[in-house]
C-alpha positions in Angstrom: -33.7 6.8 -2.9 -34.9 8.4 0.5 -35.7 11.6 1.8 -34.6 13.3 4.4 -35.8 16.5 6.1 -33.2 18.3 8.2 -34.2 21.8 10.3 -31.9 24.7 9.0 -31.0 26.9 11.9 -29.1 30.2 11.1 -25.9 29.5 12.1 -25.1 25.9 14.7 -23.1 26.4 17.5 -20.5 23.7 18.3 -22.9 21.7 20.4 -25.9 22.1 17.9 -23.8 21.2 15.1 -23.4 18.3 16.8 -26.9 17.7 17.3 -28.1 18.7 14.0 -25.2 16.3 12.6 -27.4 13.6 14.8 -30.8 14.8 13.8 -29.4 14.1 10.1 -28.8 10.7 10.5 -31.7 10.1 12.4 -34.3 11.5 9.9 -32.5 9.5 7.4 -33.3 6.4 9.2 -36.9 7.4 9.4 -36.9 9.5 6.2 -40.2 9.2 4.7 -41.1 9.1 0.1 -42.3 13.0 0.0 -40.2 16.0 -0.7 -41.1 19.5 1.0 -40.2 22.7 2.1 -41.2 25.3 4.2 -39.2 28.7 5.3 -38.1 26.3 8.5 -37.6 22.4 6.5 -35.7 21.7 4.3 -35.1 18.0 2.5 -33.1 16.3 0.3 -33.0 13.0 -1.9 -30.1 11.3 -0.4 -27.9 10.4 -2.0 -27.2 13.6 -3.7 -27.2 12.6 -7.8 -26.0 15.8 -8.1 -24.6 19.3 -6.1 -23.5 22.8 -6.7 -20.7 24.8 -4.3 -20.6 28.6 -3.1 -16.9 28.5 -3.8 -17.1 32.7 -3.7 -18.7 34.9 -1.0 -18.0 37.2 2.2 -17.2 34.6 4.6 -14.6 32.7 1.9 -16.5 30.4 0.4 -16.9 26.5 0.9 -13.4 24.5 0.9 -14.0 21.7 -1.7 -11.3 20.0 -0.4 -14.0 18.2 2.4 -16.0 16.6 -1.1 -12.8 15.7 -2.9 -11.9 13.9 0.3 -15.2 11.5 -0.1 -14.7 11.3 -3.7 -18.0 13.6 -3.9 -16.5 15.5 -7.5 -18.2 12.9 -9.5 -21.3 14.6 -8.8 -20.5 18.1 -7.9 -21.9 19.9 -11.2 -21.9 23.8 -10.4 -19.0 26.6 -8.9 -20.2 30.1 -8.4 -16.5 31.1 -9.0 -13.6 29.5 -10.4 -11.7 30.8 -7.3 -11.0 27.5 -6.4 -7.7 25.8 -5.2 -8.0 22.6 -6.7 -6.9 21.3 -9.5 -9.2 18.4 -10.0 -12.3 21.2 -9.5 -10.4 23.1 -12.5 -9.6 20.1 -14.4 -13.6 19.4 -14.4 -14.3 23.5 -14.9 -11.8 22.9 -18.1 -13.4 20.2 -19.5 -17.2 21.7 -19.0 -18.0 18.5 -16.4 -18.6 21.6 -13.8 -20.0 25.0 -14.7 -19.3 28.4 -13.5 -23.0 30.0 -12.7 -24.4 33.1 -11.1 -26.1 33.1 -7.6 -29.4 33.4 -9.1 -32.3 31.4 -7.9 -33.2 30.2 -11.2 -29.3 29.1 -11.6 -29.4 27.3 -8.3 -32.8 25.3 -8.5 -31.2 23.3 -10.9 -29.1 21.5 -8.4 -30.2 18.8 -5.6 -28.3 21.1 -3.1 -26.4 24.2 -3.0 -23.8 24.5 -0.7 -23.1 27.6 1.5 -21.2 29.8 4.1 -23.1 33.0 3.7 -26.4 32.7 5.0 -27.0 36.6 4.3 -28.6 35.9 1.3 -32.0 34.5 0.2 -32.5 31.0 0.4 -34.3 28.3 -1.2 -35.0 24.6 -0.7 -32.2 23.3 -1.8 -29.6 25.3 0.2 -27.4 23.6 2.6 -25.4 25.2 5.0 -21.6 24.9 6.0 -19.6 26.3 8.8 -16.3 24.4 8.9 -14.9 28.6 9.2 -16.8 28.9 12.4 -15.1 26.9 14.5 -12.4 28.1 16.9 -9.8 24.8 16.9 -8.3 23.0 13.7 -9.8 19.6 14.3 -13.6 20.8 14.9 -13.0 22.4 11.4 -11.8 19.2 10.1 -14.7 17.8 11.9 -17.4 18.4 9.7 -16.5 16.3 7.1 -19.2 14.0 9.1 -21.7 16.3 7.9 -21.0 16.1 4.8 -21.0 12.6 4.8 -25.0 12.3 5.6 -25.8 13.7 2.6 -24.4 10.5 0.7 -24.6 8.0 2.6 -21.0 8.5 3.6 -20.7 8.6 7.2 -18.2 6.0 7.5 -16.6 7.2 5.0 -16.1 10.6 6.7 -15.8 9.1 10.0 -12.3 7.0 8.8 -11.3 10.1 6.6 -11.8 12.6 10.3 -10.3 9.6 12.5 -7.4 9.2 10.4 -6.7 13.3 10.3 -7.4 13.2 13.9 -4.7 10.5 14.7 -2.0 12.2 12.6 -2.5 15.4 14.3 -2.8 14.4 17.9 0.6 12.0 16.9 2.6 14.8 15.9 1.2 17.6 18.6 2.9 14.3 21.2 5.7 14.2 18.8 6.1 17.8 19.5 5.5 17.8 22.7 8.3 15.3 23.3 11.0 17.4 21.8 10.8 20.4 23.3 12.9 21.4 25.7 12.8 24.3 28.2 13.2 26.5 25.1 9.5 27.1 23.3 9.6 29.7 20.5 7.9 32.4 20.1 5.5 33.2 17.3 4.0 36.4 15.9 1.3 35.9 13.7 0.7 39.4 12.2 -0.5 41.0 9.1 -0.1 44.6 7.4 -2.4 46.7 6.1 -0.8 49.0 3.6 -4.2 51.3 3.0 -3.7 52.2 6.8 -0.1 51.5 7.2 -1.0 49.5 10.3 0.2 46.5 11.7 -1.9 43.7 13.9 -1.7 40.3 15.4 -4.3 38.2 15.0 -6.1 36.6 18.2 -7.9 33.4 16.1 -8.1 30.8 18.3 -7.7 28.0 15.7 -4.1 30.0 14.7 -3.5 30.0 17.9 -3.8 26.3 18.7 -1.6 25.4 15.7 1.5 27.3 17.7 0.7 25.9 20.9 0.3 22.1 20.0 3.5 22.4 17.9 5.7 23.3 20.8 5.3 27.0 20.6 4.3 29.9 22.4 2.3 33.0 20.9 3.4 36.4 22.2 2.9 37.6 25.3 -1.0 37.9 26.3 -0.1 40.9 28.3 0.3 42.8 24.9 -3.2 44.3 24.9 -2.6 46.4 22.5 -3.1 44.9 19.0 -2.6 47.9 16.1 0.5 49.5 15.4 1.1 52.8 13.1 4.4 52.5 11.1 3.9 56.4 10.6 4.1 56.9 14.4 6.8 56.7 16.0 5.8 55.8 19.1 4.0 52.9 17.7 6.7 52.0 15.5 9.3 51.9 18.6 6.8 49.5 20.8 6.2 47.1 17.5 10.1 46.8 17.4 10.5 46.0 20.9 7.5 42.9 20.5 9.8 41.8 17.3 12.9 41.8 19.7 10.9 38.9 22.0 10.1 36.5 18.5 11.6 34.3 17.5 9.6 33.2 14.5 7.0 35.7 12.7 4.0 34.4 10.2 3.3 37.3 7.7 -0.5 37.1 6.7 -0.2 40.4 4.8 -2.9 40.0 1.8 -1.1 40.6 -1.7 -2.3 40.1 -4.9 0.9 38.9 -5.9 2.6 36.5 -3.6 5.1 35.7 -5.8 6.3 39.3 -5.6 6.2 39.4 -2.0 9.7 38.9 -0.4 11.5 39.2 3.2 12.5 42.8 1.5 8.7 43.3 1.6 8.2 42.4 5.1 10.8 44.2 5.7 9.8 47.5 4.1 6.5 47.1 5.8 8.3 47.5 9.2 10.7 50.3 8.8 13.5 48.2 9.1 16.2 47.9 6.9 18.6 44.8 8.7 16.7 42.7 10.5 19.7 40.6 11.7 19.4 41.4 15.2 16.3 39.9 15.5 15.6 36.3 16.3 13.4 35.7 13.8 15.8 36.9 10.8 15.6 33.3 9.6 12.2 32.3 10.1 9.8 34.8 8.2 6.8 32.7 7.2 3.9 32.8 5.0 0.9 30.8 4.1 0.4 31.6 0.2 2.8 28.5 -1.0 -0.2 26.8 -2.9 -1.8 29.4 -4.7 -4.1 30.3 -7.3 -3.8 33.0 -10.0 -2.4 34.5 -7.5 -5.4 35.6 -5.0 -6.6 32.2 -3.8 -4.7 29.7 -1.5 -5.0 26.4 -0.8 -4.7 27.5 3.2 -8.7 28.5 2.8 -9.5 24.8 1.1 -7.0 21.9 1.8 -5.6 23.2 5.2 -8.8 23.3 6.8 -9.8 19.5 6.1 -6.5 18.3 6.9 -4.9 20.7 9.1 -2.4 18.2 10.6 -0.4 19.2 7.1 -0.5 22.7 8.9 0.6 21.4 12.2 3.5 19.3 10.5 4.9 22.4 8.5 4.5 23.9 11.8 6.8 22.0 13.6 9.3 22.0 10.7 9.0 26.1 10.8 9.7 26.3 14.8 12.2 23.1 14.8 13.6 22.6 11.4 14.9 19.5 10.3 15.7 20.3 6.7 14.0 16.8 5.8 10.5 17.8 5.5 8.8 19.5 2.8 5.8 21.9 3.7 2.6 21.9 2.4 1.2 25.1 3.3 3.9 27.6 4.1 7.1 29.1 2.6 9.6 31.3 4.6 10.5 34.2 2.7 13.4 34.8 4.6 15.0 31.8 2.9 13.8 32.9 -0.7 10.9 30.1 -0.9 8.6 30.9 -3.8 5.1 29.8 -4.5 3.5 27.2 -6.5 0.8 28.0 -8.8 -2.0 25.7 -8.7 -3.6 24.9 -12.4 -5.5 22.3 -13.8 -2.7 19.9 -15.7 -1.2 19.2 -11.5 -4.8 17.2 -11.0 -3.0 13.6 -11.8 -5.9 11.3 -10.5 -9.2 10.0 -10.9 -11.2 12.7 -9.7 -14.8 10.7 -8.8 -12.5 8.7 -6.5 -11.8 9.9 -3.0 -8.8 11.8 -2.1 -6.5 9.8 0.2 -5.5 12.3 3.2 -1.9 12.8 3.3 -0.2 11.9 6.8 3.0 13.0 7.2 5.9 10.7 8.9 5.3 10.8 13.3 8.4 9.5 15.3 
């Protein structure tokens, strides 16, 4: 086994990630037989024997998904949560192959690495640090797979896994591109907060992207005004007349049960009781299909490291066909329901690497 030594910064931009992705591999090539630390190095035996996962903390936790997709489960050995969205990690949680541990440092010496998102916390040698969440398009997400894959001697591994994501995507953002006509829908992505009983659309650039490179258009940048009041009436006016211009809306309201949450919801939650006048009256759209006990989606896990499933239910939602199944989102305005993830739905070898799934381009 070798040793590498890799400097931790606190958070890599998109160009450093790059570099420190290269500085990895580098210092594996030269890696040296002693293990240190200091508040600045940090090193590894590579390849991992064994890993634990922050799979629960302010920033979302660590999609699993990446490791599954380099048939890393084998060895990972520790969750902090059972919050997890995959039922091969709950399949191992079942059967006591992983364990569910507190974020102690005692707890996470245990493990060759440690896994996280949130670097707000104390950290020891063996922490590693992942920002797939920090990036602003779908594919850099999907991107750091690659760094993953220096820590087991995986690279190209990762590199098909990425290459082959990337192809699907960029075949069906052309395929996309090649239907349109003059016509490009419109999209709302907005979300509701019912504490507040305001409404907002989001401005993340990686949502963003999905809309544009499937043939759509988000609404109109000139709207500069992002928060709308139900309770006032002025507000509540103005947030009807942006509704009048969509033609396809993507609900991100947070509820706690998704399977409860209905077009009637939506509906509720913007005064309106007939929405029929509206464009979008057939095309009301959520991203909780997958789910988890009801509070954790596979949208924060498996649509990041493959988010041309994303960009194909994407296209399905702003051209339909009525041939494709989605992965990742239901339209409520149609009655779709949810599926609840559980263990007994994991139907594979789990220490063998998940094939990506890449849906039909033509």
């Amino acid at each position: 086994m070798l040793i590498i030594s890799i400097y931790i910064m606190d958070k890599p931009s998109k160009s450093s990630r790059m570099l420190l992705m290269a500085r990895v591999i580098s210092l594996f090539r030269m890696a040296v037989r002693t293990k240190y630390c200091t508040s600045r190095i940090k090193s590894y035996v590579i390849p991992l024997l064994n890993y634990s996962v922050d799979t629960q903390s302010s920033q979302g936790g660590i999609p699993v998904s990446f490791f599954e997709l380099l048939g890393l489960l084998g060895s990972l050995k520790g969750i902090t949560s059972d919050a997890v969205a995959s039922p091969c990690v709950l399949k191992l949680l079942e059967a006591g192959e992983v364990v569910k541990f507190e974020k102690g440092a005692e707890e996470v010496s245990q493990f060759a690495a440690h896994f996280i998102s949130d670097t707000d916390q104390l950290q020891t040698c063996n922490f590693a640090n992942f920002f797939p969440l920090s990036e602003g398009t779908p594919l850099q997400r999907a991107e750091w797979i690659k760094f993953l894959g220096a820590f087991a001697n995986l690279e190209t591994k990762a590199n098909q896994v990425y290459d082959a994501v990337k192809a699907s995507y960029n075949c069906l953002s052309q395929m996309a591109a090649k239907r349109r006509t003059s016509f490009k829908p419109i999209v709302a992505w907005m979300e509701y907060d019912k504490n507040g009983g305001v409404w907002c659309f989001t401005k993340e650039p990686h949502k963003l992207k999905f809309v544009e490179d499937a043939g759509g258009e988000n609404i109109d940048k000139s709207i500069n005004k992002i928060t709308y009041n139900v309770s006032d009436p002025d507000d509540l006016e103005a947030l009807h007349a942006i509704l009048c211009t969509v033609d396809a809306v993507i609900d991100e309201t947070i509820s706690s049960y998704p399977q409860n949450y209905t077009q009637k919801t939506f509906l509720d939650n913007i005064s309106l009781e007939d929405n029929s006048c509206f464009a979008f009256n057939q095309s009301i759209w959520r991203y909780d299909k997958r789910v988890r006990q009801g509070t954790t989606l596979d949208w924060h896990d498996g649509a990041i490291s493959q988010p041309n499933l994303v960009l194909a239910d994407m296209i399905e939602a702003l051209f339909p066909t009525g041939n494709y199944t989605t992965s990742y989102f239901r339209n409520i305005a149609k009655g779709e329901g949810v599926i609840d993830i559980s263990p007994d739905m994991c139907d594979r070898d789990a220490s063998l690497p998940f094939v990506p799934t890449i849906p039909a381009c033509g």
